[in-house]
N, C-alpha and C positions, 0 to 999 in steps of 0.2 A: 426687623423692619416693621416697624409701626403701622398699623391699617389709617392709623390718623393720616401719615405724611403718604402714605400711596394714597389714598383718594386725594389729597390736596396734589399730588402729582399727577393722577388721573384725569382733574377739572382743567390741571393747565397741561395738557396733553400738546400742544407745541410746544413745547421744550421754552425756547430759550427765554424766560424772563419775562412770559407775558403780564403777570400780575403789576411787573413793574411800570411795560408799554404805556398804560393805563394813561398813567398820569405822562407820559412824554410820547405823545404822538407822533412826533417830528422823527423819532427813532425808531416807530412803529413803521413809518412811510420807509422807510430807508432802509427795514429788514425785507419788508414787503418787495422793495425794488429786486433786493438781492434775489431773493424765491424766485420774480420773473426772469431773473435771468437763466435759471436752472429752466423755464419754462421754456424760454427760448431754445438752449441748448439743445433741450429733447422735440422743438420743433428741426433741429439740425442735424439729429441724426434719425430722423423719419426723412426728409430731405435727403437725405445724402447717402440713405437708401435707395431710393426712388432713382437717384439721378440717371442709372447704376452706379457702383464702384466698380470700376472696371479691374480692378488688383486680383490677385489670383493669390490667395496664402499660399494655397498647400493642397495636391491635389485631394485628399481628405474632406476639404469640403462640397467636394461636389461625386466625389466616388465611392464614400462610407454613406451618404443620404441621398440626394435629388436624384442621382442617375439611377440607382437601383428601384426607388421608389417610382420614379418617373416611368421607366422600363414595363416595373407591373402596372403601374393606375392605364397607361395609356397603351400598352404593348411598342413601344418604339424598342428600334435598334439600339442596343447601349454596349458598355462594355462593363461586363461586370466585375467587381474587384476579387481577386482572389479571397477575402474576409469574407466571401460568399457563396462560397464553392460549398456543394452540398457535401461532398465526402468528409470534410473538416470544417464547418465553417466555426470562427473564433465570433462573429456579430451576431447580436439580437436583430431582429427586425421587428420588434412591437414599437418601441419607442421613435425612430422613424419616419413609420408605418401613420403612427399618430400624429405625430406633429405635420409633417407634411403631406401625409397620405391624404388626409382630408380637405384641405385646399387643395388639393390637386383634383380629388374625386369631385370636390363641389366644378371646378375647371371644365373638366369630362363632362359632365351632366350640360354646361351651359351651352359649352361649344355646339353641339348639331343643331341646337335653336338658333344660335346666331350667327351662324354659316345658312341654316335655311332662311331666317328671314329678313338679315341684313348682307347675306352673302360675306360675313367675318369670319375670317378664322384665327381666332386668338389666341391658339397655340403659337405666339410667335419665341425665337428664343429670349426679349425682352421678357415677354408673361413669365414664361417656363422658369426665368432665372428670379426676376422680383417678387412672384409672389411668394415663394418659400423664405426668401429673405426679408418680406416682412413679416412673415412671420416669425422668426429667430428676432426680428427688431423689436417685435412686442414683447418676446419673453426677454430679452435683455433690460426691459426697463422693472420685470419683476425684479429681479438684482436693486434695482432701484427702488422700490418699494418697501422691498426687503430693510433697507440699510436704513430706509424712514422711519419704520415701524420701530425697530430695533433703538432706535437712539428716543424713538416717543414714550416705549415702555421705560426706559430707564434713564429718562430725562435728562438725556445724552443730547448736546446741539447736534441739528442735521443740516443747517443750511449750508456749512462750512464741508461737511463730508458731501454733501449731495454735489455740488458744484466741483468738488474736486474729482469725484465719480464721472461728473459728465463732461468733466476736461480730459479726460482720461483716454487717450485712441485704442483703449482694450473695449470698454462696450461698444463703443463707436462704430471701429473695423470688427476688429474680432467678433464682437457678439451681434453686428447682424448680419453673419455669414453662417452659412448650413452646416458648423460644424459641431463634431458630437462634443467637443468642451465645451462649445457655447451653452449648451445643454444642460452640461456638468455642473458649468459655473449659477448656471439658474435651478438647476436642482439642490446646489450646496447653498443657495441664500434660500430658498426654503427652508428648509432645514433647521437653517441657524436661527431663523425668525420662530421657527415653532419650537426649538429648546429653548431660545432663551425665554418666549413666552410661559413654556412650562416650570423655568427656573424661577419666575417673579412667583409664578404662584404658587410655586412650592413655599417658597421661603416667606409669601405674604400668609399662609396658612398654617406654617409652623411657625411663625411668630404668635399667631391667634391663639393656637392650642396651648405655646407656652405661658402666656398672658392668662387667659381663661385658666388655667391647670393654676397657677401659683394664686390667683383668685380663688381657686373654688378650695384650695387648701388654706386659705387663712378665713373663711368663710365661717361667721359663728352661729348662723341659724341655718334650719331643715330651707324654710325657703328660699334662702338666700344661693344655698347649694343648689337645689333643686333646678330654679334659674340656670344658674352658670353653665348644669351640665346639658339644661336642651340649648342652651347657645353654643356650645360645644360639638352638640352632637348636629346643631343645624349648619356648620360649617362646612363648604362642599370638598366632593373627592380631589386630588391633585394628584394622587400615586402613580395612576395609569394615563395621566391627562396626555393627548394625542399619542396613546400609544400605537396604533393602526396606522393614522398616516404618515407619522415618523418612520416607521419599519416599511410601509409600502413604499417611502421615498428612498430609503436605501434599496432596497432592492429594486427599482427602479435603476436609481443610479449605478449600480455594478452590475447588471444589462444592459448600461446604454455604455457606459464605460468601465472596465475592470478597477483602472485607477480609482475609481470613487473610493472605495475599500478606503483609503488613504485620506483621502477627505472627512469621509466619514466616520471615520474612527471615533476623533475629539467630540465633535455634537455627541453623537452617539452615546457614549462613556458618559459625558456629562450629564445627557437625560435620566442614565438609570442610577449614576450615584447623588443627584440633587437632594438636601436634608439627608443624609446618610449621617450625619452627626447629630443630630438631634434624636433625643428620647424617645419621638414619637412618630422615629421613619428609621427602625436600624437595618441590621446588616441581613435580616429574613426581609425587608422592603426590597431590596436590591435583588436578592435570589429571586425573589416573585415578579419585578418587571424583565429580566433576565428570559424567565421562563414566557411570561407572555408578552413579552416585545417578538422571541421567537418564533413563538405561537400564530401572533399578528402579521409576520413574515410570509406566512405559507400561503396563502391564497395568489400574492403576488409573484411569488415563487413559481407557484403551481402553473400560471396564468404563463408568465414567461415560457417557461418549460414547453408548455403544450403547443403554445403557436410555435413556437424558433422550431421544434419536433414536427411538425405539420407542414411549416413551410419550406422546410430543407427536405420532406417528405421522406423523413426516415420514421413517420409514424402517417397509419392512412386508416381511413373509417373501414376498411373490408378487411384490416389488419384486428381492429378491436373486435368488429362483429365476429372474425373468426375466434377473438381467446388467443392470437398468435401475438401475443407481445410480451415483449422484455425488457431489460433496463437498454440494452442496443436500440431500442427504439428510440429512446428521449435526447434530446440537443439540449446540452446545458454546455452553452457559449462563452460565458466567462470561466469554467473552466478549462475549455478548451483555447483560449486568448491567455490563462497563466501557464498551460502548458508548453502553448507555442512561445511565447515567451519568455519561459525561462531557461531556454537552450541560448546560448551569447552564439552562438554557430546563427540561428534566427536573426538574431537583432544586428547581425554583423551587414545581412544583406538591407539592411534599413538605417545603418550609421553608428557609429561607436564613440561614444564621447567619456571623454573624464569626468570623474562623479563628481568633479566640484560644477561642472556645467553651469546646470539650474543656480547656484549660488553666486559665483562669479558671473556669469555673461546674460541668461534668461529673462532672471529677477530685473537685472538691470535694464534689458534690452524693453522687456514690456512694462515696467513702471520707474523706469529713471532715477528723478529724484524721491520720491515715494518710495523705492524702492532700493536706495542705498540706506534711507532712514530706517525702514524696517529688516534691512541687513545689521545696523550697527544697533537698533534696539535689541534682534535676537540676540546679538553674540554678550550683548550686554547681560541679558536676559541668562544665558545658560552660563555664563563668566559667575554669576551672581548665585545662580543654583548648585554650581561646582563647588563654590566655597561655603553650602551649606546658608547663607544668608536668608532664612526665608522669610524673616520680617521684613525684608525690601522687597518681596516678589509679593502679586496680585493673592487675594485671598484665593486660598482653592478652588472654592464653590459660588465662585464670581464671574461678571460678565467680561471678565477682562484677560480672565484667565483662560475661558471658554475660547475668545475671541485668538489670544497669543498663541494656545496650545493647537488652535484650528488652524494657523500660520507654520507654525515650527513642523508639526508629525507630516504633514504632507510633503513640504518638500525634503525632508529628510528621508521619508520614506521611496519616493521616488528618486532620490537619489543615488539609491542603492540598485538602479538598475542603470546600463551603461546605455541606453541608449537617451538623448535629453533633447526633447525640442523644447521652445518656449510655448508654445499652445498649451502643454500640459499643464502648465501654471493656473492659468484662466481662471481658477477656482477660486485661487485664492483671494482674490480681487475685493469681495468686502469685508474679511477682516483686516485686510491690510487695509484700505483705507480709512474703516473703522478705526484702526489705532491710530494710524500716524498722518491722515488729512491734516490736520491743524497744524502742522511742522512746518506743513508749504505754507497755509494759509487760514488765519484765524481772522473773522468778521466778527466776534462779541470777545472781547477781552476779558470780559466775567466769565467765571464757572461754572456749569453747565450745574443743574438743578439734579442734586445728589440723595437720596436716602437719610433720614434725620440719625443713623444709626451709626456706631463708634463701627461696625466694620465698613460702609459704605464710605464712609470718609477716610479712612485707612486707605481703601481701594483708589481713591481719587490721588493720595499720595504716591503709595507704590506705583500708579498707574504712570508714572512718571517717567520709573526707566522705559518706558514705551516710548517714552517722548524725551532723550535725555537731553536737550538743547532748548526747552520749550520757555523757561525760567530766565535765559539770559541772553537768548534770540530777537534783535532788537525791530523795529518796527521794518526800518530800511532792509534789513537783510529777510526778512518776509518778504516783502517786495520785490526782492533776487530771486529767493527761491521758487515764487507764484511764477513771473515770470519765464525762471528757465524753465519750467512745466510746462508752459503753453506754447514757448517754443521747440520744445524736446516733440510735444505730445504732437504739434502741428507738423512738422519735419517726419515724423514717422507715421502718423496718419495717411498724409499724402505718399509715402511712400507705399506702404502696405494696402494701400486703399485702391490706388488708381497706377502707380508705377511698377510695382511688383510684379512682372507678368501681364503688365496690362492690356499688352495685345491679344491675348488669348481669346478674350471674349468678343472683341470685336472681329478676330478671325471668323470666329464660327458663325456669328450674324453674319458677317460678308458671303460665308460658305453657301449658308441657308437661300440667301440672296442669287448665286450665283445656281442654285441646282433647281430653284424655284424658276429662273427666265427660261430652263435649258427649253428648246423648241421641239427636239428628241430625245427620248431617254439615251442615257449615259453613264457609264460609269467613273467617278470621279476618286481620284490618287490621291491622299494629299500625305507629304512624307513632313517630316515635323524632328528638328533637331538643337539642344539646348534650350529646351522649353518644355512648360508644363502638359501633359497631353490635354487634349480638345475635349469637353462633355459633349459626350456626342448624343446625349439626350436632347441639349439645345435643335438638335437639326432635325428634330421632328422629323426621323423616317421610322416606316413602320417594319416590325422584326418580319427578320428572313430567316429565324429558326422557328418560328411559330406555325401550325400549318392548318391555312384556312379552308370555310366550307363553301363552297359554290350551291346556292339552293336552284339555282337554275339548269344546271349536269350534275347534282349530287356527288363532287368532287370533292376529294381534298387538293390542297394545292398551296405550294409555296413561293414566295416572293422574291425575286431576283435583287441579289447585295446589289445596291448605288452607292454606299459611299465606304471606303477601305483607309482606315490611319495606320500608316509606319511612324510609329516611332523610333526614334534613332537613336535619342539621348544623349550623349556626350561624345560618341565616338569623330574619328577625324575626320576631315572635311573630305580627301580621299575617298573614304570608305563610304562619306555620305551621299555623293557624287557618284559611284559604282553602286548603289543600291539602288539609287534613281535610274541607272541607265537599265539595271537589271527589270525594273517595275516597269518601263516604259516597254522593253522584246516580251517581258510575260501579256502585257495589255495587248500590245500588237497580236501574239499567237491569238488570243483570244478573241479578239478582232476578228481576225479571219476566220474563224472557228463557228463564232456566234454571231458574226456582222453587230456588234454591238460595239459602237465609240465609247472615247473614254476621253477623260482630260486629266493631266497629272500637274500638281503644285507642289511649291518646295517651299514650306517656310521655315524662317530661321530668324535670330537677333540679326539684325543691321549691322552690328561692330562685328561681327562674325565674314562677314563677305569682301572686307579691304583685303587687298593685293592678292586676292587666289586664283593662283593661275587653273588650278582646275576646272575651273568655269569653261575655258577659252580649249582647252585640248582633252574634253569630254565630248568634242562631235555633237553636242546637244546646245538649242537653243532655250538661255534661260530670259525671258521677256519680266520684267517687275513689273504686276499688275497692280499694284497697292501697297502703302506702308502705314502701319499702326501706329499710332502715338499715344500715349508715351507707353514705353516699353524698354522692362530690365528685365535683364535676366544674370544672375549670378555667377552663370558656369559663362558665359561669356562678355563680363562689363565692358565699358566704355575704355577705348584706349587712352588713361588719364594720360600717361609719360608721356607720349608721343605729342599730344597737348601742349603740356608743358614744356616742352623743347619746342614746337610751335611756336609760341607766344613768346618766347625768350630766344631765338633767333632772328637772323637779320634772313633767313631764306627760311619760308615755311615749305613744310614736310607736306604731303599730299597725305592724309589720315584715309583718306575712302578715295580710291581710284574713278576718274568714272570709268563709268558701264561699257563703251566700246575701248578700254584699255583692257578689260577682262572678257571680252568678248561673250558682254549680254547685251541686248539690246531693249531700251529705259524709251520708255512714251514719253517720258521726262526729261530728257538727257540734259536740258537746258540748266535744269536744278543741278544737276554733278558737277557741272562745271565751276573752274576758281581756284585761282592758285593762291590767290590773297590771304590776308590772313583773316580778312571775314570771310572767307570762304572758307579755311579753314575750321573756324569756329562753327560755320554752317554745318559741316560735314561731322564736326564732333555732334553736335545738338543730332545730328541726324542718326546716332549710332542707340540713341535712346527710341528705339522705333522697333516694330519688327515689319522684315520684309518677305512678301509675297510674290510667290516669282513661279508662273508657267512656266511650264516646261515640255519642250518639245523636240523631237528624234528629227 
């Protein structure tokens, strides 16, 4: 790789064809246009940030980070996740800790001035949820950066991958949600960005030495040698270039998440064996960044270690100052996250899937069509490597190969465990679209600005089976494929984003709402069934296992529980019906006990409550104070059939009874009613909601 053709790639650091722009403006406006749209895009998912997203992924994002973090910065009541149980805990809490500890603690800090001098208190559970979440918004758009950079060093077009990035409902939703992939995914586009910057300069530097070297051996005078070898020798290091923050990034990443191991494997690999073929980087090059990439390891290692050992306090300063410590002191979490893990007795209580999962349903579920292209590239890819073909496969020590191999080992390797959500994927998100954007959707029809060298152009061909339909994919059928992407990515957006769950969050603002009017203290029920459980950090109380000091009687003293979640989770409505009555005779005994009222709620999905007679011969009156909109929940959908026989009979089916058929009684009742067939349809529409429903003996 010629230093001539990198500086001339360096000057036109936009990539696509600026030199040519020059002289055609009109093409210059019109790439310009495209960029803004990528601008706008990323004003829409700050936006739709903000709005909230009322969707609930997975309770993972809000019970591996904001609750526990929220818990310690503020002392509130939470509930914390068993990954956090001091006896075994499998979580780091550095990572966290950082990312939203600190907006939280800046939070803490402002509130008592703006409660004293505006009478605000801004802990409301809107703050408590947004601002963690933008902050995951901001790091999601490193991902984007990332994928910039990467296509500017190797004169890669980005406005085509950038745009298909930000159509994408993976950074969108997923990545500005508190979860530890969001993380992952922003830790592995690091990463990527800093191998592949150390891969140009590897190979822009063993080009020089080779150049130089074959000069200074055909060299016929003292001075002319002399020269060549201080040009030689003024040529800078590359061997160890970011070896520190590459090794602090993995380690990093497999404390924030185990699975990163798997991510990071390819980058990894790649960084230490870069020029391992050349004369003037062999196989004692490799041994030596081996040794000090794991050298460079240890501080972040160490750093981990001490805190996770500190704050699960199986390590304490009166423990050092005695000399009484041992390896039983230290918490090292990701090995205790592969140990818990690799028992299937474990993973069974968290869901058991076919190891083809992640390949058939995942890949597909989170990147579509994007993601059947990089399903038939791989199989193409390892089809081609079975039969030994490696003239058709990416040069080894390429940026394409870096990019495939950083595609392929992750999800195969996570495959090999039987439990599969699609979060786990997250990671992979900029080499995949690294490779295969331009399959949806190509905005310059010329070739992206390549290397002047017989292997860079090689790479540009083989790079092809990555793209095997790219050659005879015609204008119109781009057009299809952009298309079904923005309708696939907008359909699952809004599902994931705002329908998923979506009651959840405006439960608990309403809960927040309902214990803040209360006029006496009280204690408040709330039983919770086919639904995600409640962050009960959102409702800002303060903990009742903590115990405070009164400077006024020099006391200690603890805070009486207000708010108590049953979750019920799947079980039958029977059973969830007799829990409630049993909640409501323990509240009364206590009632009379302690003269302390209580108020008990029952929420649930809306499709859940047609025709149950249990409502009616439980002796309990159940009053619907509020219903959420929109609101899904999986263990209990919309009664589609029933619908459908609906709309296609000449007598429609009553879908949802009203409320004095079931004997509750609805401040609404006017809404239940309707036998029609838009009443009907009303009543379907209505099963997308969750209901709220007092409850009283």
């Amino acid at each position: 790789m010629g230093s001539e053709k990198i500086s001339q790639r360096n000057q036109n650091s936009g990539g696509d064809f600026r030199h040519e722009n020059k002289s055609k403006p009109q093409k210059s406006k019109v790439k310009d246009q495209t960029l803004s749209v990528y601008w706008l895009l990323a004003c829409f998912r700050i936006i739709i940030t903000l709005l909230p997203q009322t969707g609930y992924i997975h309770p993972d994002e809000y019970f591996q980070t904001i609750e526990v973090v929220a818990g310690d910065v503020f002392d509130l009541e939470v509930e914390r996740p068993w990954e956090f149980n001091v006896t075994f805990p499998i979580r780091s809490i550095l990572v966290p800790k950082i990312i939203f500890g600190i907006p939280y603690i800046l939070l803490a800090a402002l509130t008592p001035n703006l409660s004293y001098i505006l009478g605000w208190d801004i802990r409301t559970p809107y703050v408590m949820l947004i601002l963690p979440r933008l902050v995951s918004c901001c790091l999601s758009f490193v991902t984007d950066y990332c994928l910039y950079r990467i296509c500017v060093l190797y004169g890669q077009k980005y406005r085509t991958r950038l745009l298909v990035l930000a159509t994408s409902y993976v950074p969108v939703i997923f990545g500005t949600r508190t979860l530890t992939n969001s993380l992952e995914m922003t830790l592995m586009s690091v990463l990527l960005l800093l191998v592949a910057d150390c891969m140009i300069k590897s190979d822009k530097v063993i080009y020089q030495e080779e150049f130089l070297e074959s000069k200074y051996a055909s060299a016929s005078t003292p001075v002319e040698r002399t020269k060549l070898y201080k040009m030689r020798a003024a040529l800078p290091a590359h061997s160890l270039r970011r070896c520190f923050p590459i090794a602090s990034i993995a380690v990093a990443g497999v404390f924030n998440r185990p699975t990163f191991f798997a991510f990071g494997l390819a980058p990894v690999f790649f960084w230490l064996q870069r020029g391992i073929s050349s004369k003037f980087c062999g196989i004692r090059a490799f041994h030596l960044r081996i040794m000090l990439f794991t050298l460079s390891a240890v501080p972040a290692l160490i750093t981990f270690i001490l805190i996770d050992s500190f704050y699960y306090g199986h390590l304490t300063w009166n423990e050092i100052g005695m000399g009484d410590v041992s390896l039983s002191n230290f918490v090292v979490t990701p090995f205790n996250f592969l140990l818990y893990n690799s028992r299937e007795s474990n993973l069974a209580h968290h869901g058991l899937h076919p190891r083809v999962t992640h390949m058939l349903v995942n890949i597909p579920l989170l990147y579509n069509v994007l993601g059947f292209t990089g399903i038939l590239a791989v199989s193409n890819f390892l089809f081609r490597a079975s039969q030994a073909r490696w003239k058709e496969l990416p040069r080894a020590q390429s940026l394409m190969m870096l990019m495939t191999t950083s595609l392929i080992i992750p999800v195969i390797l996570l495959s090999l465990v039987p439990h599969q959500e699609a979060r786990f994927l997250i990671p992979i998100t900029l080499p995949l679209v690294f490779l295969h954007a331009q399959e949806i959707q190509d905005l310059d029809q010329r070739p992206a600005i390549l290397f002047g060298t017989r292997e860079s152009i090689q790479d540009k061909h083989k790079s092809q089976l990555n793209c095997p339909s790219s050659s005879s994919t015609g204008q119109k059928s781009k057009r299809s494929l952009i298309s079904l992407w923005l309708v696939i990515n907008c359909l699952l957006g809004v599902f994931f984003g705002f329908v998923h769950q979506g009651g959840v969050y405006p439960l608990t603002a309403h809960l927040k709402e309902i214990m803040r009017k209360q006029s006496k203290p009280q204690v408040v029920h709330l039983v919770t069934a086919y639904m995600y459980p409640i962050p009960q950090s959102l409702l800002v109380q303060r903990n009742t296992k903590h115990k405070y000091f009164d400077h006024v009687t020099n006391t200690k003293y603890l805070l009486s529980r207000k708010f108590y979640a049953h979750e019920l989770g799947s079980q039958s409505f029977p059973d969830i019906v007799d829990r409630v009555k049993n909640i409501i005779h323990d509240a009364e005994n206590n009632k009379t006990k302690e003269n302390l009222d209580y108020s008990t709620y029952l929420a649930v999905p809306s499709s859940l409550v047609g025709n149950k007679i249990e409502f009616q011969i439980s002796n309990l009156t159940f009053r619907r104070i509020n219903l959420f909109y929109p609101h899904m929940s999986t263990e209990a959908p919309p009664m589609l059939t029933q619908l459908s026989y609906s709309l296609s009979s000449s007598k429609p089916v009553n879908l949802y009874n009203r409320s004095d058929h079931m004997g509750l009684h609805n401040n609404n009742s006017s809404d239940d009613s309707g036998d029609t067939l838009v009443g009907q349809v009303f009543h379907f529409l209505k099963q997308f909601s969750l209901s709220l429903y007092e409850v009283k003996a």
